[in-house]
Each structure stands twice: as C-alpha cells, then as structure tokens.
C-alpha positions, 0 to 999 in steps of 0.5 A: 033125376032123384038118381042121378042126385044119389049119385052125386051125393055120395061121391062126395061124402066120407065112408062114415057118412056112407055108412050113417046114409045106410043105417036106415036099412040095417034098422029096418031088419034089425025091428023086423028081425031082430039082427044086426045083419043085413042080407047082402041081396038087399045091399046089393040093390040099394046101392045098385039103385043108387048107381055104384055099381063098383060096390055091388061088385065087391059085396058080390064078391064077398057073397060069394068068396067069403059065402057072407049071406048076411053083413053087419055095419063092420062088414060093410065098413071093410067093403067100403074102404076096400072100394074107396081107396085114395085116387092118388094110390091108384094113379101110382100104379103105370098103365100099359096098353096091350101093345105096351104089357111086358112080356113075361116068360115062364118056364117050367123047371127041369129039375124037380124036387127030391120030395114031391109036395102036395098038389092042389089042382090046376091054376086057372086064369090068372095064374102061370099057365101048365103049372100045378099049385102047390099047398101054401104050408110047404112053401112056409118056414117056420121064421117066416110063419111066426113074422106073419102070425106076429105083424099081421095076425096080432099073434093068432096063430088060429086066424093066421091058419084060418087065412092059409086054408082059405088061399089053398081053396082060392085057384087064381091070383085075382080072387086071392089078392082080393081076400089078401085085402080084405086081411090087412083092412080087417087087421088094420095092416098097412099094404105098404109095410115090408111084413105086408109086402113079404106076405103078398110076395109069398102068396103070390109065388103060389101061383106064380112060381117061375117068379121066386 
C-alpha cells in the first residue's frame, strides 16, 4: 500500500520536487561520509523500492557507460531530465509494428577510399550489419569541428574532444545516442536545434554509413 502511494506521488511532482524527495539520502552519507556523492547502487534501490524502474535503468546506464559509481544531486538532475521527458515529444514520434517497420537496405560501397582511415572494431547490434566503424575524427572537417566546439561545447575544445573519444569507444548507436543526451542536457542544447541535429546526423553516420 505505502508503495503503490510512493508511486502515485511521484508521478505527479516536478524534477525539483523529485529532487528535494531524495535530499534525505544524499544528507545521509554526506554526516556518515562526509561527501556530497551518493553511491549509484543505493539510488538504484531507493527508487527501484518506489517502482521506477525507468530511472534505475538509466542510472544503471550511467554506472556502467560513464563508469559513475558515485552521483551528486547535479548528476542525478541530468538523469532525471533525461528520463522525464515531455509526453508530448514522445508522441511525435510514429509507431510501427514489425509488419509496418521500413525497410532499409544497406549496401557496402565498391569503391573504396584512396587512403584507407583508421578502423576501429566490428559494429555490433544497432549498427549497419558487415560494416567496419571508422574513427569519428576522419569523418571531421575542420568548419564542421569549430561549428561543433562553438554551439555546443561553449567553446571547449577540450570537452568537445573528451566527447569524440568517448563515442570511438561506444560500438552501437543505442549506447551513443544515449550519451549524446546526456551532452545536450549537460550543455544545456536544445536537440531540436540545427547545430544539435547536425552533430547527431554526424554521429550517426558512424554507424550508419550507406545513409551519408
């Protein structure tokens, strides 16, 4: 009963209420520990002991992508915008059965580049099946690179970089358009913008090659 409550509770309140409901715990191990972190383990079953699940998930992801073991209230901020998105944007998005999906076909181009580029490994599900991923900064032109450290890094060439290794290392679109979120939440980007779009375009060419 004092569950399902929990449940119904926090359906209904905004991200800086969700955030106030859990101050108790980041103030407990701030007197135990004296740190404003909180170990991801023990979000991950406070809010799986209050039935959402969906945010366990993505603070799961972030454990285990980012290699966050310890979150603080700003980290946990990001999750939570991350997972509470306006219904209204996910209903824009059309729904296909498996009957209705489009069918998309690849093909592996003949002719292949004077200079080969380096490659990284074998795309793995969610990517184009038999291709190789080729390394973000071949695929970057130097305008392209300076419009992307501009609008979206604030002009940190250092994070902007940060970011591209991060995505080398990342083998499937799902897991890299889940830490693309994460950057424009961070940078505070708005994913609709063309400077957004053209720098999730990019990525996803990646992994998607036969689609440029």
């Amino acid at each position: 009963m004092l569950r399902k409550i929990d449940e119904e509770v926090v359906k209904n309140v905004s991200i800086k209420e969700l955030l106030s409901i859990v101050e108790p715990v980041f103030d407990f191990f701030k007197f135990a520990n004296d740190s404003v972190s909180v170990p991801a383990e023990a979000l991950m079953i406070y809010y799986s002991d209050k039935g959402l699940e969906n945010i366990v998930k993505e603070i799961e992801l972030e454990k285990d992508l980012h290699r966050r073991q310890k979150l603080t209230p700003a980290d946990l901020e990001i999750i939570l915008k991350r997972v509470l998105k306006p219904a209204s944007l996910k209903e824009e998005a059309p729904a296909y059965t498996e009957e209705q999906s489009p069918e998309v076909r690849i093909e592996t181009p003949e002719v292949q580049p004077k200079e080969p580029v380096e490659e990284i490994e074998t795309i793995e599900i969610g990517s184009a099946p038999g291709i190789k991923l080729l390394d973000l900064n071949s695929l970057l032109d130097e305008k392209r690179k300076e419009k992307f450290v501009k609008k979206i890094f604030k002009r940190d060439e250092r994070r902007f970089y940060e970011a591209i290794n991060k995505l080398n290392s990342i083998n499937n679109w799902k897991e890299a358009s889940a830490f693309i979120d994460s950057i424009f939440i961070e940078h505070e980007i708005d994913p609709y913008s063309d400077e957004a779009v053209e720098f999730t375009d990019f990525v996803y060419r990646r992994y998607f090659p036969a689609m440029r």
